[in-house]
N, C-alpha and C positions, 0 to 999 in steps of 0.2 A: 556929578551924579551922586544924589545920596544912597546911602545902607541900603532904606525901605526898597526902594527903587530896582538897584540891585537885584536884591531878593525876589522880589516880582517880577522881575525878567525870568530867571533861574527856575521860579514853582511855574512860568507860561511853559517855558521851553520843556521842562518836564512834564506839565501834561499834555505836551505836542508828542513827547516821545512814547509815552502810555498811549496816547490816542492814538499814532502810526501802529505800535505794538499791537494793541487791542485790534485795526482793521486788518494788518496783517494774520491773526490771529482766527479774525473773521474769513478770508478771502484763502487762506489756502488748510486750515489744521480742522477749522469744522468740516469742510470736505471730506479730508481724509477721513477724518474721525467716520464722517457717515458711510462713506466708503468701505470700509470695512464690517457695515449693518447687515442682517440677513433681511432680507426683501420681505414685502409685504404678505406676500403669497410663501413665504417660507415658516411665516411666523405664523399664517392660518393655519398652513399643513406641513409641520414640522418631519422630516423624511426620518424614520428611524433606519438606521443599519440591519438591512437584512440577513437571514443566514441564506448561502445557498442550499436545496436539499437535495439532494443524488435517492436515487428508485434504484429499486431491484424493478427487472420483466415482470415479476409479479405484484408489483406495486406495492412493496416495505420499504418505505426510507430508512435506509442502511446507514447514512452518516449526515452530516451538515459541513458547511464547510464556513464561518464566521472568525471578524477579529473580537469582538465584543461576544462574551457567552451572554444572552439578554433572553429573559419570557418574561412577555410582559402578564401584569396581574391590577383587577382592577381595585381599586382604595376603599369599598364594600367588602373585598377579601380578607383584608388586613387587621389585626387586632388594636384596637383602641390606641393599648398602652405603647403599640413601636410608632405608632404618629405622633401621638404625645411626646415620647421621647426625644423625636425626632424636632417637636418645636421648642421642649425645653432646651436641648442641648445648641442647636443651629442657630432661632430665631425667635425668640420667646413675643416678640408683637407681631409675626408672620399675620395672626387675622388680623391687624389693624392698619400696617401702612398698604405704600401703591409701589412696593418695590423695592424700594431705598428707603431706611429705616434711618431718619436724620436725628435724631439725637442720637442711636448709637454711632452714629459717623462719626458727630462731631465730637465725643467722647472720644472716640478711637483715636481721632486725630489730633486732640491736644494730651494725649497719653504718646503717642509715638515721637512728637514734637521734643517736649518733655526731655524723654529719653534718649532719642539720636538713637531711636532703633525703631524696628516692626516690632511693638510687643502685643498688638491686641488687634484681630481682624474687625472687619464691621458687615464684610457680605452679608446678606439677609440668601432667604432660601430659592426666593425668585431671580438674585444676582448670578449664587451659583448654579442654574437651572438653565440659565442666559451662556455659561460659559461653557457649562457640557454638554449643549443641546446645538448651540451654533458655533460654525469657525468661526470669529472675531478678528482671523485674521490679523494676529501678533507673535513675534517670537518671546515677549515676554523674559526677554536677557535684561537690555538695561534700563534703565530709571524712566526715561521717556515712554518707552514700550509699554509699562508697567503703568505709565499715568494715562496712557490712551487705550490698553483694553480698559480700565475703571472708566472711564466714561462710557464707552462702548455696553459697558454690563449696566450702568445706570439707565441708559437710555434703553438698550432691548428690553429691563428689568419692565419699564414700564411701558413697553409696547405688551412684552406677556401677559401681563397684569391688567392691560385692557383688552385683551382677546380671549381671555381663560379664566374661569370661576381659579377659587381658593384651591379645593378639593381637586381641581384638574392640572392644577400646578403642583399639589403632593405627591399627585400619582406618577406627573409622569417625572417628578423629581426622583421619587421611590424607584420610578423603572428604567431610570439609567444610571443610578451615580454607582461607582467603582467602589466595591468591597475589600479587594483585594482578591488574590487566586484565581484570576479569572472570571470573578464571579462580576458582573454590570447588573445591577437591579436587585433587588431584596428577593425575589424569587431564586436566584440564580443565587444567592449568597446564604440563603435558608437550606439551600439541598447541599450546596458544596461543604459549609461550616457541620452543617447538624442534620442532614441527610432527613431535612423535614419539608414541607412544605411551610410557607409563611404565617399562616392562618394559626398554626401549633405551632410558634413560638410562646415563650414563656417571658416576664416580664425578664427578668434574666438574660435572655439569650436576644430578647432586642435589646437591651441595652449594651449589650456587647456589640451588635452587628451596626450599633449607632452611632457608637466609637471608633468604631472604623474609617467612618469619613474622614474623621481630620486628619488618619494617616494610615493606612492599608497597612503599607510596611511595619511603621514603628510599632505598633500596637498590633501586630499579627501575633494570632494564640497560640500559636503552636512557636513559632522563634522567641516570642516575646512572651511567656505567659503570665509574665508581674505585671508589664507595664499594659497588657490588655485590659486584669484585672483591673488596675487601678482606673484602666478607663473606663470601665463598665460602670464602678464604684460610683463617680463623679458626673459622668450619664445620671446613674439614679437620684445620685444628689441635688441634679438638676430640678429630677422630676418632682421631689419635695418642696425644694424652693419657689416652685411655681404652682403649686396644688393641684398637681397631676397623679399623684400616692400618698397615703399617708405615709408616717414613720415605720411604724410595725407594718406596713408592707416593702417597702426599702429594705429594714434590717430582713427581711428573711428573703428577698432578692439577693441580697449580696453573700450571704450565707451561703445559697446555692454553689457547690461546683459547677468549674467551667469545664465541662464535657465535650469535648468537641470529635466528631464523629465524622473527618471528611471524606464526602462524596463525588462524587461528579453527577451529569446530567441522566445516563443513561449505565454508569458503571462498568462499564467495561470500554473497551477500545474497538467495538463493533464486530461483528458478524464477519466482514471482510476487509479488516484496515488495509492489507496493501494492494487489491485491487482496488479500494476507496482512493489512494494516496496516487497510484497508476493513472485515475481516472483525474485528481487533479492534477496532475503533471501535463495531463494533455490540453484540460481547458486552461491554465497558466501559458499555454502557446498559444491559443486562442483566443485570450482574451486582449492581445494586440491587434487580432485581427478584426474583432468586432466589436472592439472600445466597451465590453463588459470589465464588471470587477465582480470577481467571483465569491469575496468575502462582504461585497456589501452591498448587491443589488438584487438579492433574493430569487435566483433562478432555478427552475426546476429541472436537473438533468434526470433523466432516462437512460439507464442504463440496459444493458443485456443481462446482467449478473441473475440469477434462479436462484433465489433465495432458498429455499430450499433443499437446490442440490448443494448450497454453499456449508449450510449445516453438517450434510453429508459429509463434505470433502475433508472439514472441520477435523466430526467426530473420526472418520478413519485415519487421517492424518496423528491425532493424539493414540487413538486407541494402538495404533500399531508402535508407534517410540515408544509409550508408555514401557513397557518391556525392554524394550531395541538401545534406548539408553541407557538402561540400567547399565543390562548384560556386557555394552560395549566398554561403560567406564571400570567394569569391576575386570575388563580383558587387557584395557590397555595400560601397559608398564610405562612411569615416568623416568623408573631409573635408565631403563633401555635407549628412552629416549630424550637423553639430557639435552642433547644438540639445539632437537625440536624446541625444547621448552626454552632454551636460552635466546634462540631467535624470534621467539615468541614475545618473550618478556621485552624483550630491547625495542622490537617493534611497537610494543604496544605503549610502552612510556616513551619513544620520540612521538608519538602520534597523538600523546595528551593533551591536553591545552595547559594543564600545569605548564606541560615540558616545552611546550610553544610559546607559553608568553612571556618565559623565562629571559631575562634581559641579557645576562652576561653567560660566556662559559662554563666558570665555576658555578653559578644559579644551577644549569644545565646537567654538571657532574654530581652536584649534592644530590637531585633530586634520583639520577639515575641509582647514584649509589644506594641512597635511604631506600628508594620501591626495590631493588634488586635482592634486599636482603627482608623483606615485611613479609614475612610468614602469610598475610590476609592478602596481600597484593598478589604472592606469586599463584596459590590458592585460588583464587579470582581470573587468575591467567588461564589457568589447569582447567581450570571449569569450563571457561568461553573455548579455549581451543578444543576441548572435547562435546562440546555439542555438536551431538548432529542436524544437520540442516536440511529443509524438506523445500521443492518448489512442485508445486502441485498444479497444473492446468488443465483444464476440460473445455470443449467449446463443440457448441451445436453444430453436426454435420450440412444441417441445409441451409444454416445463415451467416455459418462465420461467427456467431456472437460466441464471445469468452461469457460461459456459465457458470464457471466457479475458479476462485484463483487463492491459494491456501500459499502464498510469499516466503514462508519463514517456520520453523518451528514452535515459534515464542509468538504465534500469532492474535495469542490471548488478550498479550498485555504490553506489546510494544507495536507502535502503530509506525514509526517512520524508519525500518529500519530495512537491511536490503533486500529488495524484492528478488529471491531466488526464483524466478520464472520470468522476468525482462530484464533484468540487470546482472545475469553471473553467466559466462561463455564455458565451457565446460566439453572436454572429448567428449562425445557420445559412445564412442566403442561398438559395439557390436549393433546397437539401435540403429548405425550406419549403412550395414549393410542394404535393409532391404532397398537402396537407391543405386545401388551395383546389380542386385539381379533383377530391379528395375529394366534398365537398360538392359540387359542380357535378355528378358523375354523381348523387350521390344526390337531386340536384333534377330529375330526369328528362334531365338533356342528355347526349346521346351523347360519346364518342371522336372522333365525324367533326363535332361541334359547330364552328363554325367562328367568331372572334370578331378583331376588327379588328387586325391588328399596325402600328398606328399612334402617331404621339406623340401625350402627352396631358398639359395642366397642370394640375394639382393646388394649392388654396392649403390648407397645411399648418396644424394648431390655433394653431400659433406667428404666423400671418399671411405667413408665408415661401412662398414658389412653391415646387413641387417638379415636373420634368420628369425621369421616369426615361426610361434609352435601353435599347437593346438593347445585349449585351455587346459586339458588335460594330460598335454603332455604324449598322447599318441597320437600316430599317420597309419596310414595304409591305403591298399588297394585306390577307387575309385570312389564317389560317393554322385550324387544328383543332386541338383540345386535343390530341389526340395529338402532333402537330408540337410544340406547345407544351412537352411534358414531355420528347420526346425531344431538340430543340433547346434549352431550356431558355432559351424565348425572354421576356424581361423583361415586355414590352410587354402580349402577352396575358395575363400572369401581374395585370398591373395591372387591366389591363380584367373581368378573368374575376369579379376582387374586387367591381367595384365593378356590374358586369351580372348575374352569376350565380350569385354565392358573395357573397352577403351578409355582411359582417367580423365579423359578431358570430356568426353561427352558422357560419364560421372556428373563432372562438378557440372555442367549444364545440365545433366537432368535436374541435379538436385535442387539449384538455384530457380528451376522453372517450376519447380513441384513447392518452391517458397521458401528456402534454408539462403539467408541473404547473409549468411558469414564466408567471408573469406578461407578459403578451402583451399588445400596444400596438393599441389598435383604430383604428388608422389606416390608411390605403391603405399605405401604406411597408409593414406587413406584407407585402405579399405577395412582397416581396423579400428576408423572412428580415429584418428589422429587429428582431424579437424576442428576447433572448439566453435560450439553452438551453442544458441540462447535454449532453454526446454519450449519456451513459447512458439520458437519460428520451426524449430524442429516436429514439435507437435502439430501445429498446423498443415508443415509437408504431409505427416502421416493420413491427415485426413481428404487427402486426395483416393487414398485404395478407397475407402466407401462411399464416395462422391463421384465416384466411377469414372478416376482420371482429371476431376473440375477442384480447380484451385479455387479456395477465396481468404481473402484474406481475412485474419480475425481480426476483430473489433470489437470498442465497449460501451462505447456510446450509439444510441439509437438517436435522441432528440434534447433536443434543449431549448428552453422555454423561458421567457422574459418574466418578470412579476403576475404581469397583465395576461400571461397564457400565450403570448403573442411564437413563433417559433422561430429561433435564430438560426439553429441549423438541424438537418436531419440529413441522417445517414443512409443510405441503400448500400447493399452488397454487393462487394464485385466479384463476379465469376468472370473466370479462363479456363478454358480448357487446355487441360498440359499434358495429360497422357487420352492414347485409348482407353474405351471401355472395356475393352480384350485384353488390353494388360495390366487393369486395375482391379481387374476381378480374380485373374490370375495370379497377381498377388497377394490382392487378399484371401484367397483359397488358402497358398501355406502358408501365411503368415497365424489364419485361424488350424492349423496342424502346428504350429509353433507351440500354441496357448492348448491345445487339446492334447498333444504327444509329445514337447517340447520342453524347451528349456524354460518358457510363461505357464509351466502346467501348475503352478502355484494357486497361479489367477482359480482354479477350479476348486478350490480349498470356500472357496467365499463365492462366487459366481458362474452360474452353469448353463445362462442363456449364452445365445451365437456369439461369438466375440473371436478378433484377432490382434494378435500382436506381436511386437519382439523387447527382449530384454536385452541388457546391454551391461557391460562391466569394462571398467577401463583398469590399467596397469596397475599392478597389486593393490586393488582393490579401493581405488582413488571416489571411484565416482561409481553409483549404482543406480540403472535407469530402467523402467518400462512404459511401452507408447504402444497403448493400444485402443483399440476403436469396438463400436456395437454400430449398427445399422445408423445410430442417431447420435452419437456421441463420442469423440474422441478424445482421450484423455493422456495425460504424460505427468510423469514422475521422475523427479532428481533427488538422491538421497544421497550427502556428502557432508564434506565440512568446508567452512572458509577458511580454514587455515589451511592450505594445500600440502601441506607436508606432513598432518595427520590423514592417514586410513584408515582403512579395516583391516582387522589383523587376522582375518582367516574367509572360509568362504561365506560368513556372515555377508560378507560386502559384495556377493553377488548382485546382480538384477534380479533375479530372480526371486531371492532371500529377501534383500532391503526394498527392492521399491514394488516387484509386480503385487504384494500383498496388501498395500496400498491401494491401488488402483482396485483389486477384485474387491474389496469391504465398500470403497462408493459406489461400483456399478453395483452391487447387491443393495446397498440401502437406495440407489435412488429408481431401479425397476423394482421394489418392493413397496417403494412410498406412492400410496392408493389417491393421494391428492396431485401429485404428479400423474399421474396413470399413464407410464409408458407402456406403448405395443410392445409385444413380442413380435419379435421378427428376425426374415434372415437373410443375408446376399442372395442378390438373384443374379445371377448370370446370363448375362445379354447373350441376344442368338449369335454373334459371332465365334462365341466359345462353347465346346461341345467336351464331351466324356467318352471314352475310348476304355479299351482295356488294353492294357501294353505287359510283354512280357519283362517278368522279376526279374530273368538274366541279362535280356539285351537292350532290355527300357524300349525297345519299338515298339513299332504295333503290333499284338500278337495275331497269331494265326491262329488255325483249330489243332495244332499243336503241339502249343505252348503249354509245359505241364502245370507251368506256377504262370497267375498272372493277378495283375492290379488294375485299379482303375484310376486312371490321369485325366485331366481335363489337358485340352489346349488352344489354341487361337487357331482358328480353321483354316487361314493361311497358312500355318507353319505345321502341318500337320507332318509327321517321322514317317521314315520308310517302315514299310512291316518285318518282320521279325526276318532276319535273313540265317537263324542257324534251324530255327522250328520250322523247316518247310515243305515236309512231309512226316507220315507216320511213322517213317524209318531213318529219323532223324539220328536218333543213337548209331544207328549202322553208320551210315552218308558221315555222321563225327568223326568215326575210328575209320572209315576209309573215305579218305579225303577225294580220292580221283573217282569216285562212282557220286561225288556229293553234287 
């Protein structure tokens, strides 16, 4: 066999091997390749990422809920010079090819070759347009990845390119590529950077915002404000090169300071971020169940929130700390309480992510040590553990809807932080009682029932004594449940537990009237030793004006597809858990509470029909008032999250810290004339009547009786009459008992 021969064997069998390779090549990788193509119908009607939008009752969209912050804006809007910009820097023959710009490719590619590196891109504007518009479907890790989205963006490059003018590929390039900060689209990256709309930029400020493509992070002006500049610089320089500016308009672009002014979309953190954030937490459970995505299918929830009265709940919530925090941080001593602060600080550096992502021990020790002694850090501590914290709930009597939800203190300008009205369990204290003489009118005893305000010791399941006092420290004689809830006297509240309100059909009332925390059936209950949410406990409350009828609150009314279509909608549920005879009944002293009581605060600010009870837990931990009008019930928690700070005197009453709260929203929101609430007042169903009863024996009084009052009662349970007034010579028939 000669040489030549050879050789011609060896070039056949190799192009046998190219020719297997190449059909191989055919039969399964262009497949794939196409396989990972947006469809025909994808490319017509490219799906943008919608936001969802959440309503207040009164129809204000109160938030959005999106992962891309995007408004789109049409390319008629937009000023000359940031298009311009935009094709000097990107794609300088964008109007000339179909896609793929082949001489810059192959430039690129014998420049990369060259060097044994990526040193020079070649995407045109319609490639990347291809890549942030559609999934491609690549991870884009190693070399092959990397060689098949490139085909992929070639080929969609020039599917675009045959579906869509020039102009309809800048815009919608313009309204989606990534700014940086959250900003997707030049609209979105014009308010966030320089708190302008697009149309008022300046050649300056697009050529900043143009520079940012090619790297968000690296060139961000505010971490990076050299190598922005120098982007913007090289931007304009573009725009020279390509006779898009002259020179003496370039030099006095770059001249310009970069002023950067950042905003957001709407500037603050909403109206009601953590019922906004409540409300996504719940469609995030929902959206398993009916295959939505809540950040990118553009749904319309409906909400119950009353925008309006949210404003209210707002301004009284600030207006009342505004003072209340002062006064409390210029009361409370850190020397007194080094303890506190020590288990503060330690807490709060193991719970850092510094201090968590801390590899080793010593990492661990250094970092404790260093923040233990930084002047700004302990500083920082002292602050956060003295803020007082506010959860504020309201919610419509006839429908259950939650109308206004004030989460937090700091509700201005922190939107995900813990919702003090669904997420903190807290004794209620004294706001417990009215579910004790609950049960006690419904066991036939009267308002004028009378039960001993005396000490009394208790041995505890623990084998410990417990001797409750009265908040003030004295007992005496007798007193009547009325007195009881209007004075909010400890003593009877113990007694009533363990005489008339048996504890276990307590914590069954309470759990039926809607209080779904687990409740300690011990005498201590009836001082609020229980921890409750303010929401569920608020709720129960509004059974007294609902005349006995539980419903449960809720926030969502309806939720709505793109298309208007409705995925879910909510109706109210009612139960009836108490009589109307003893719901009225308690709400009678509960409104003597708020009018002769320990809620007579509430009248400082508001003076239509209203009842309620305030509440204070153990030296002055937690300070609460839950009270109601014909149409609205409302609850307030005033406390701190660090449990070990208090109130350091009877600031930290209910009464003090939270009933003054609650009087400033019901005063702003029966005075706000666009709301227009009725005046109105309890009515008392006919099973309960008004009596006069004498002031000494609480019965019924006769013609008598020298002193007497007037009681209402449940016409069932109606008291004997007066058995000492029962004749004219009553004084005589006294002093001689055997003619009586």
């Amino acid at each position: 066999m000669t040489k030549d021969t050879s050789i011609s064997k060896k070039l056949k069998k190799f192009k046998l091997i190219l020719l297997f390779i190449f059909i191989l090549f055919i039969i399964f990788y262009i497949p794939y390749i196409i396989s990972g193509l947006p469809s025909l119908e994808d490319l017509e009607n490219p799906k943008a990422e919608l936001a969802t939008k959440v309503y207040s009752i009164d129809g204000e969209i109160i938030d959005r809920f999106y992962i891309k912050n995007r408004i789109n804006v049409d390319l008629t809007e937009l000023p000359p010079h940031l298009i311009n910009a935009l094709i000097a820097t990107e794609d300088k023959n964008f109007r000339k090819h179909w896609g793929v710009d082949l001489q810059r490719l192959i430039r690129a590619l014998i420049k990369n070759i060259i060097s044994f590196q990526i040193k020079e891109g070649a995407s045109t504007i319609t490639q990347q347009l291809s890549r942030n518009l559609y999934d491609l479907k690549v991870e884009r890790k190693k070399l092959h990845d990397k060689i098949t989205r490139k085909f992929r963006e070639f080929i969609t490059a020039f599917q675009i390119e045959s579906n869509y003018t020039k102009d309809e590929i800048l815009e919608m390039y313009l309204n989606i590529s990534y700014f940086g900060r959250s900003a997707y689209g030049i609209s979105s990256a014009a308010q966030i950077y320089f708190s302008k709309s697009p149309q008022d930029l300046t050649i300056s400020e697009s050529a900043l915002l143009i520079g940012l493509l090619k790297g968000p992070a690296t060139y961000d002006p505010i971490n990076h404000p050299e190598r922005a500049k120098a982007r913007r610089n090289t931007v304009i320089e573009q725009m020279v090169k390509y006779g898009f500016l002259s020179e003496a308009e370039a030099e006095k672009a770059k001249s310009e300071e970069i002023q950067i002014k950042i905003g957001s979309q709407d500037g603050t953190a909403g109206i009601a971020p953590h019922f906004v954030e409540y409300i996504r937490q719940q469609l995030s459970k929902k959206a398993e169940e009916y295959g939505f995505d809540i950040y990118r299918d553009g749904l319309s929830v409906y909400t119950t929130l009353n925008a309006r009265m949210q404003r209210h709940a707002n301004r009284a919530v600030e207006e009342h700390l505004k003072d209340y925090q002062t006064a409390f941080k210029k009361a409370w001593d850190w020397k007194k309480n080094k303890d506190i602060l020590e288990i503060a600080v330690t807490h709060i550096i193991r719970t850092s992510d510094q201090y968590r992502k801390a590899i080793s021990q010593a990492e661990r020790d250094s970092i404790m040590r260093n923040l233990r002694f930084n002047p700004r850090f302990i500083d920082s501590v002292k602050n956060l553990s003295t803020q007082i914290e506010v959860g504020f709930v309201a919610i419509d009597n006839s429908t259950g809807g939650i109308v206004a939800m004030v989460g937090g203190s700091n509700f201005k300008y922190f939107k995900y932080g813990l919702n003090h009205v669904t997420q903190i369990y807290r004794q209620p204290g004294s706001t417990f009682k009215p579910f004790i003489y609950t049960v006690a009118i419904d066991n036939g005893y009267p308002p004028c029932y009378e039960i001993l305000n005396q000490p009394v010791t208790l041995v505890m399941a623990d084998g410990k004594r417990w001797t409750p006092q009265n908040f003030d420290g004295t007992f005496g004689g007798k007193n009547t449940i009325r007195e009881g809830i209007r004075y909010s006297i400890n003593l009877l509240a113990v007694r009533a537990i363990m005489e008339i309100a048996p504890i276990q059909q307590v914590i069954e009332y309470a759990h039926r009237m809607g209080i779904k925390s687990n409740l300690p059936p011990y005498e201590s209950l009836s001082m609020g030793t229980g921890e409750v949410s303010p929401l569920e406990i608020t709720a129960a409350f509004s059974v007294f004006p609902n005349e006995g009828v539980y419903i449960e609150p809720f926030s969502i009314l309806k939720i709505e597809d793109k298309d208007g279509n409705i995925i879910e909608e909510n109706q109210t549920e009612k139960k009836e858990v108490l009589s109307k005879e003893t719901a009225y009944i308690m709400t009678n002293m509960l409104e003597d509470a708020v009018n002769n009581g320990t809620g007579a605060r509430v009248r400082n600010f508001f003076h239509l029909p209203a009842a309620g009870k305030t509440g204070t837990t153990q030296e002055y931990a937690d300070a609460w008032f839950i009270g109601f009008t014909p149409r609205i019930t409302a609850g307030v928690w005033v406390g701190f999250d660090n449990k070990s700070v208090h109130f350091t005197n009877a600031d930290g009453q209910g009464g003090r810290a939270a009933a003054p709260i609650w009087g400033r929203f019901m005063s702003y929101v029966y005075e706000d004339k666009e709301i227009n609430l009725p005046v109105e007042f309890f009515e008392m169903p006919e099973g309960v009547v008004k009596d006069m009863i004498c002031s000494e024996t609480k019965q019924l009084a006769t013609p008598y009786c020298p002193n007497v009052e007037e009681e209402i009662f449940n016409q069932k349970y109606l008291p004997n009459s007066c058995n000492l007034h029962t004749s004219p010579h009553w004084e005589t028939d006294k002093r001689n008992p055997t003619t009586y």
